[in-house]
C-alpha positions as CSV (number, residue, x, y, z in Angstrom):
1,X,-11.0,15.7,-11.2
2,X,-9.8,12.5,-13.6
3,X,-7.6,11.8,-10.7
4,X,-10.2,12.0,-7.7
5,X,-12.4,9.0,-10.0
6,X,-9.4,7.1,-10.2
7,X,-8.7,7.0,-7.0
8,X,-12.2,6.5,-5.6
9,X,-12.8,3.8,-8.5
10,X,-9.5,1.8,-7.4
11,X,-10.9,2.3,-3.1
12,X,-14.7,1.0,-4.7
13,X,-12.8,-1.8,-6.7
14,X,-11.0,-3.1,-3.6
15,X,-14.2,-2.9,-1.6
16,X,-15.8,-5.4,-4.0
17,X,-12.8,-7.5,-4.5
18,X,-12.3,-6.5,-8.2
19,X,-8.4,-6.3,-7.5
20,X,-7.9,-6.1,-10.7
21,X,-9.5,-2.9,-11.4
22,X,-8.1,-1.4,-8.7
23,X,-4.7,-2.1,-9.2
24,X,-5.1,-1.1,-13.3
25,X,-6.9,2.1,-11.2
26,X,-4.2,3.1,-8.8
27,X,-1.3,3.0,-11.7
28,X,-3.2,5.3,-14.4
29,X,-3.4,7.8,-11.7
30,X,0.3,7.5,-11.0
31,X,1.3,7.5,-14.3
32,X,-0.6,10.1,-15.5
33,X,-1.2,12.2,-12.3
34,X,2.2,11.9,-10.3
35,X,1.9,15.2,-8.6
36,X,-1.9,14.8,-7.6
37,X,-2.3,14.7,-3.8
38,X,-4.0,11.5,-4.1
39,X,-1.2,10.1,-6.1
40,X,1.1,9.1,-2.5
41,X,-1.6,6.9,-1.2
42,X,-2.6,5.6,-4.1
43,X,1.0,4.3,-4.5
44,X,0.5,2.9,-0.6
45,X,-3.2,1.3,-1.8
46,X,-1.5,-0.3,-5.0
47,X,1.3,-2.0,-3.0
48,X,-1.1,-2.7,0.0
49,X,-3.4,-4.5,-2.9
50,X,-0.4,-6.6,-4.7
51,X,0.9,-7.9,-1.5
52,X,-2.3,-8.5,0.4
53,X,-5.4,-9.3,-2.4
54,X,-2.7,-10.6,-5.1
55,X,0.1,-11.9,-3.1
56,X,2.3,-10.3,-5.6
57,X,5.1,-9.8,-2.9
58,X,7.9,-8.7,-5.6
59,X,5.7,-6.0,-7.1
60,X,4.3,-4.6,-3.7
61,X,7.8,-4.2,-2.4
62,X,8.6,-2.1,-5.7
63,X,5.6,0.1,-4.8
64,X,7.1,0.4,-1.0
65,X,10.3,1.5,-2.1
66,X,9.0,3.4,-4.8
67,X,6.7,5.7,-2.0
68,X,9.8,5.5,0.5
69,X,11.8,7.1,-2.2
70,X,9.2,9.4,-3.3
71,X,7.4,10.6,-0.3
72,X,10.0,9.9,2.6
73,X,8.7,12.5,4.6
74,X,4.7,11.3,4.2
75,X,2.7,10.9,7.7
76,X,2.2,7.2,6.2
77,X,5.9,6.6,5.2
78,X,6.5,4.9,9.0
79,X,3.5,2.5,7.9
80,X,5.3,1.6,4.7
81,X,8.4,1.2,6.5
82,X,6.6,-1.9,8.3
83,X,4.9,-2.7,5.9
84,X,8.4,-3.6,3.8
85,X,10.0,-5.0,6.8
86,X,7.7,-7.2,7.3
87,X,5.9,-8.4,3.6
88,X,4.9,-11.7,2.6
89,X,4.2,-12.5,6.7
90,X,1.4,-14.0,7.8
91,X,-0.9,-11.8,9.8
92,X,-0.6,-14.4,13.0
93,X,3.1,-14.0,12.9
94,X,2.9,-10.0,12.9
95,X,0.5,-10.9,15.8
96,X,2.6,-12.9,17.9
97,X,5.3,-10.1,17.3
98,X,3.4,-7.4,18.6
99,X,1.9,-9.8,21.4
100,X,5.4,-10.1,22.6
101,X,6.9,-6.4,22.2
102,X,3.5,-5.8,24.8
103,X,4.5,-8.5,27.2
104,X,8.1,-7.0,27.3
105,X,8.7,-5.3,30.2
106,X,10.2,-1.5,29.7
């Protein structure tokens, strides 16, 4: 059950922008609950929070690789995939980018 808190606690901290707690939240329950099932996202939610609340780019793409490595086969491992490829990007760049591959015709 320690691991369903943590993982709720580091969601609720992100919500109210107390990355801080979240991030100190996602890594207890990875270190001391690596098998838990909540354990894979909560990898993805800690590197989603470094790079995008903390713009900790070096640390989030650790926490990529680290799930990549892990959990290669994870329904969210394509996300993370993109996610790497494209870190430290502005959001209007991945917009244009996408803007484009739609205008290209197949």
């Amino acid at each position: 059950i320690s691991a369903v808190y943590l993982f709720k606690a580091g969601n609720l901290a992100n919500q109210c922008g107390d990355f801080h707690t979240a991030e100190k939240s996602f890594e207890k329950l990875i270190e001391k609950y690596p098998n838990h099932a909540d354990a894979p996202m909560a990898l993805l939610l800690l590197g989603y929070t470094l790079e995008n609340m903390k713009g900790d780019y070096k640390s989030a793409e650790k926490c990529y690789r680290k799930f990549l490595e892990k959990y290669p086969n994870h329904p969210r491992a394509s996300e993370v995939r993109y996610f790497l490829k494209n870190i430290g990007k502005p959001a209007e760049e991945l917009l244009r980018n996408i803007e484009q591959k739609d205008s290209i015709p197949s």
